[in-house]
N, C-alpha and C positions, 0 to 999 in steps of 0.2 A: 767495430774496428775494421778498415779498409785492411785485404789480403796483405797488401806490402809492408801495411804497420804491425801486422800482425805474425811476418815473416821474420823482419830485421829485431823485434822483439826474442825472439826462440834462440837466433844466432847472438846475441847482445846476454841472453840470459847464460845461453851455455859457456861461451868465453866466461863469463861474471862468476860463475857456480865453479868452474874450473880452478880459476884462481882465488876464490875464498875459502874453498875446499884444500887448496894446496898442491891442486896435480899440477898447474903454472906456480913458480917460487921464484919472486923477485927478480931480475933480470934475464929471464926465460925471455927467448923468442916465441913468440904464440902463432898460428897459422896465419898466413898471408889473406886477400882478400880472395883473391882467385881460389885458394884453397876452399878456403869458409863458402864459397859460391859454390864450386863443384862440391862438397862434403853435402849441403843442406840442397843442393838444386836450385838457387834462388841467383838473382841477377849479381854483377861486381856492385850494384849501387847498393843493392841492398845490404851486403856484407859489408860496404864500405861505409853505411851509415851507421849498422850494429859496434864496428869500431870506432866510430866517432863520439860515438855516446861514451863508451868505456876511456877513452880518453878524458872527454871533458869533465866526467865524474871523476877523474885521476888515477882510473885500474893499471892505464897502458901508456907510453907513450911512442912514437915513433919517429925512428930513424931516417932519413931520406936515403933509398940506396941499400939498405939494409932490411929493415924489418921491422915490425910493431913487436915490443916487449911490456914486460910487466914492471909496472913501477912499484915504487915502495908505499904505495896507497895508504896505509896503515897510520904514515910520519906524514904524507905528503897532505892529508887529510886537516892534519891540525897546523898548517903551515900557512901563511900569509898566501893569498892564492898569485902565482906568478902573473907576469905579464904575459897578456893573449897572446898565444902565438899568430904570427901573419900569417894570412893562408896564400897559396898558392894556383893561380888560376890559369888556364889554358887561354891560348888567342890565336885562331887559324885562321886567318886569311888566303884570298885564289890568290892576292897578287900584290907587289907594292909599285905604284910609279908616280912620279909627281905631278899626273893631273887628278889622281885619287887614291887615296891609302897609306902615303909618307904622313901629311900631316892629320889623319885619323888615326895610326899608329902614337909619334907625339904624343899625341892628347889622352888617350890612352894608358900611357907611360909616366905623363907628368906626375903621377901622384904615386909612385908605387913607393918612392921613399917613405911615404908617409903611411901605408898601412897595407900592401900586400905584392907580392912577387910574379911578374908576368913569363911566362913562356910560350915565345911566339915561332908558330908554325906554318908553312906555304905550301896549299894546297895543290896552287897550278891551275885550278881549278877544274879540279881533276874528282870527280863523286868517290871512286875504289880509293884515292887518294887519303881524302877529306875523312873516309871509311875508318881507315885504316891509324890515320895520327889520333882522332877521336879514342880509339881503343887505348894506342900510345898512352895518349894522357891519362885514361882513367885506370891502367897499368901502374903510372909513376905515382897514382895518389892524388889528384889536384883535386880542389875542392870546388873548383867550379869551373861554366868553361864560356869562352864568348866565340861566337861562330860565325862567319861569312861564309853563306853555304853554296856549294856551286853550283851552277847552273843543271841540274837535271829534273826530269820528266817526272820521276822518283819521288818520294819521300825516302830521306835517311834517317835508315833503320837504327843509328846509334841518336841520330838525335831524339826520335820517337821515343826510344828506351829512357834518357833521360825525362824527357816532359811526362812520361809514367809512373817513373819513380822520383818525380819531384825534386830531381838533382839540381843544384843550379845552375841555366845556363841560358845566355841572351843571344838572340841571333841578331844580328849586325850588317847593315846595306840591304838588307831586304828579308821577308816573312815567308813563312808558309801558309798557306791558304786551308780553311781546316782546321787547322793545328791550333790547341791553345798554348801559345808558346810564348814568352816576351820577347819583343822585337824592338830595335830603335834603328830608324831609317829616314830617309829624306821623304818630304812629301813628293811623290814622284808625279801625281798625278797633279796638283797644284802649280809645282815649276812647268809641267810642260805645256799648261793650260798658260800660264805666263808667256812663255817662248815663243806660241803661235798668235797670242794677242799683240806683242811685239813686231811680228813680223806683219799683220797686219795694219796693225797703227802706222809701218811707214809704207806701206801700198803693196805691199805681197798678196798674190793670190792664188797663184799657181805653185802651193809649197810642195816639193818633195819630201815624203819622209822615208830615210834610209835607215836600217837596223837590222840585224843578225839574224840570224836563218832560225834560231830558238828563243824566238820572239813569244813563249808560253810561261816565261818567268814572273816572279809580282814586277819587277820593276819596269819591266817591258811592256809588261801589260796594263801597269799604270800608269804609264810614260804615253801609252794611246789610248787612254780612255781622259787623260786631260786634252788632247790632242782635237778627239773627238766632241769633248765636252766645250771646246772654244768656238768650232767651228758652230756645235748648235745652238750654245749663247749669240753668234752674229747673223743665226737664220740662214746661214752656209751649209750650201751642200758638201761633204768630204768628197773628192775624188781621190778614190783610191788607187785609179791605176796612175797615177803620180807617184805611190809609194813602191818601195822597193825592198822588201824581205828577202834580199836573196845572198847578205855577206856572210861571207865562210871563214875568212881567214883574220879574224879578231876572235874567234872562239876560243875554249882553253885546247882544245883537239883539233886546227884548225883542217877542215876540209877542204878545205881550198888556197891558194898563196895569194897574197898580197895582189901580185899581178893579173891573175885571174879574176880578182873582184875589180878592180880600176877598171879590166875591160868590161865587165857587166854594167858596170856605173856610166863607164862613157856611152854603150848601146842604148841604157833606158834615157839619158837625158838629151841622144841625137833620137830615140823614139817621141821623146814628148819636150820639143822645143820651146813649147810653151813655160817652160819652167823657170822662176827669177828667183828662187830659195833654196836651199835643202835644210830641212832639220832631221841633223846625225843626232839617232839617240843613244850615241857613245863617242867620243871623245876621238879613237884611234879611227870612227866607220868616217869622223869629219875630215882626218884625215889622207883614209882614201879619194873620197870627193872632191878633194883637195887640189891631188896629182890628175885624177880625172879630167876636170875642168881644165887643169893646165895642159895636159897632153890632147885635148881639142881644142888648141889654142884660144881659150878662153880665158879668160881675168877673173879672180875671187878680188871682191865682191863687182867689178865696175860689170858683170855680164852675169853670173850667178853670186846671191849671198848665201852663207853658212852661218847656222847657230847649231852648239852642240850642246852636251853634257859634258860636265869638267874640262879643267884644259889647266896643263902645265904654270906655275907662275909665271905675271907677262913680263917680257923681256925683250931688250931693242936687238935681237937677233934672229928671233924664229916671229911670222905671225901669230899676232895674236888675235884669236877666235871668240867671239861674239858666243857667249855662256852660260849656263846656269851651275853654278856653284854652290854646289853642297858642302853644307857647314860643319867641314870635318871635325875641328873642336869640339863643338857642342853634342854631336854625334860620339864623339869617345868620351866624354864629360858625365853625357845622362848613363852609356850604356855600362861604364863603372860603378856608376849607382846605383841600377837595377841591380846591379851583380850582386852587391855590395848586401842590400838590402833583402835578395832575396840569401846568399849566404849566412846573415845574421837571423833568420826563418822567416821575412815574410813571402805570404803564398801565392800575392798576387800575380796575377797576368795582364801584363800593361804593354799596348803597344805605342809606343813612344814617335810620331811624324816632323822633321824639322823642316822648315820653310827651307829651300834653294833663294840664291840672289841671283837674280840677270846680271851681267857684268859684261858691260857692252866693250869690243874687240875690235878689230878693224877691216872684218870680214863680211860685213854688213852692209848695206845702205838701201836710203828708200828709191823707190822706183814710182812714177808717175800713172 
């Protein structure tokens, strides 16, 4: 017996013995999770699985807001077993805006009338944040939780906890590396090996690649290892000093303003005029590049073209940017089914990659 099965067993038996013994008597409040954690020394999961068990067996039931009490076990026993009750699951995301995370939320959402209740939280994309609602959640009760985890250097120490204690919970737009953990994410490294063949196929050669100063994430890092992986499918050498790791102010903390990175972008691309492309590996860094280009009186695409990551629905008022589009639906579709499935106890660890679509914009064109 693994230590944790063999912890939440002692906390599940002394509840159990308490109240058949009589010292808990039918509508008693019985001690909280936190309690049962600190009394025995053992994690919130693990207290909160010893009461999960006493529940489904029908010793206890609980209140939302209130407390776990003791049911009438005895009557409840020989009774038609109720209808399951719906669980309740955590959803924290860094950020919501409509080139990515409105319609992953949606999708996400579509089905709760049908079989369980979401509580959504916004991180900022903030780690002490993300820390901190994580706890939140497993405070209020929730039975499981789906995570977009913010960008740090770190591993989080509450997600850690769960993936220890087998809690359920799917991480979402990106993995941790290491970690066996469920994840459902875009294939990043696949779209972005797309985006430079793209830019290829209509006579690009001179691509810049522009991206955030904490370029050590999976999705950043997968985003330039397809980047790389295209250029050595066409026997291309990468120049790297075309690229440009230096934006601050798309961060969740941003280090620098907006204005500060446009002037960085207009130095590196009057440094290396040779440049007919940029591919922004985020959506907001395209459009820095954007204002760039325009404030050295240049033209997107007829002098520089841009292809990014996600981009707002297109519409006849703002540019629309030449994209790889991640398939928010099907990303909130599968990652309620791991949840789902790992809530109903299976133990797998599946990491879940969904294709992106190019979705050509008006930022583009080939070059001779």
């Amino acid at each position: 017996m693994h230590k944790m099965e063999a912890l939440y067993q002692q906390v599940y038996q002394y509840i159990k013995t308490d109240i058949t013994n009589g010292k808990f008597q039918v509508g008693d409040r019985i001690p909280s999770e936190k309690e049962l954690a600190e009394k025995f020394e053992v994690s919130r999961i693990t207290s909160k699985k010893a009461l999960e068990k006493l529940m489904n067996e029908g010793y206890v039931y609980r209140q939302r807001g209130r407390g776990t009490f003791v049911a009438d076990f005895a009557n409840s026993q020989k009774q038609q077993p109720s209808e399951a009750k719906k669980p309740l699951f955590g959803l924290i995301m860094t950020s919501l805006d409509a080139s990515f995370g409105n319609d992953l939320v949606t999708a996400l959402t579509e089905d709760t009338d049908e079989g369980f209740f979401l509580l959504l939280k916004i991180s900022l994309g903030l780690p002490d944040k993300e820390e901190q609602m994580m706890q939140d959640l497993m405070e209020l009760g929730v039975d499981g939780m789906i995570v977009a985890p913010a960008h740090s250097k770190h591993y989080s120490s509450e997600i850690l906890k769960m993936v220890v204690n087998k809690f359920p919970v799917v991480l979402i737009d990106r993995s941790i590396k290491g970690i066996g953990v469920t994840s459902v994410s875009t294939d990043n490294q696949e779209a972005a090996q797309t985006g430079v063949n793209y830019l290829f196929d209509i006579g690009h050669k001179h691509i810049a690649v522009l991206m955030p100063s904490n370029y050590e994430t999976t999705t950043i890092e997968d985003r330039i290892a397809g980047i790389v992986h295209a250029y050595a499918e066409k026997n291309v050498k990468v120049d790297k000093s075309l690229w440009h790791a230096d934006i601050h102010s798309t961060l969740p903390y941003p280090l620098a303003s907006k204005e500060e990175d446009i002037e960085s972008i207009k130095k590196h691309i009057q440094k290396h005029p040779e440049i007919t492309a940029i591919f922004a590996l985020e959506y907001n860094i395209a459009l820095l590049a954007k204002k760039a280009i325009e404030e050295l009186n240049m033209k997107v695409p007829e002098d520089i073209s841009i292809i990014c990551f996600d981009s707002p629905p297109q519409n006849d008022l703002e540019l629309n940017f030449t994209h790889l589009k991640q398939n928010e639906k099907e990303l909130g579709k599968k990652t309620i089914k791991r949840l789902m499935d790992m809530y109903n106890g299976d133990p797998h660890i599946i990491k879940d990659e969904i294709s992106a679509t190019l979705v050509e914009g008006k930022t583009t064109r080939p070059v001779s």
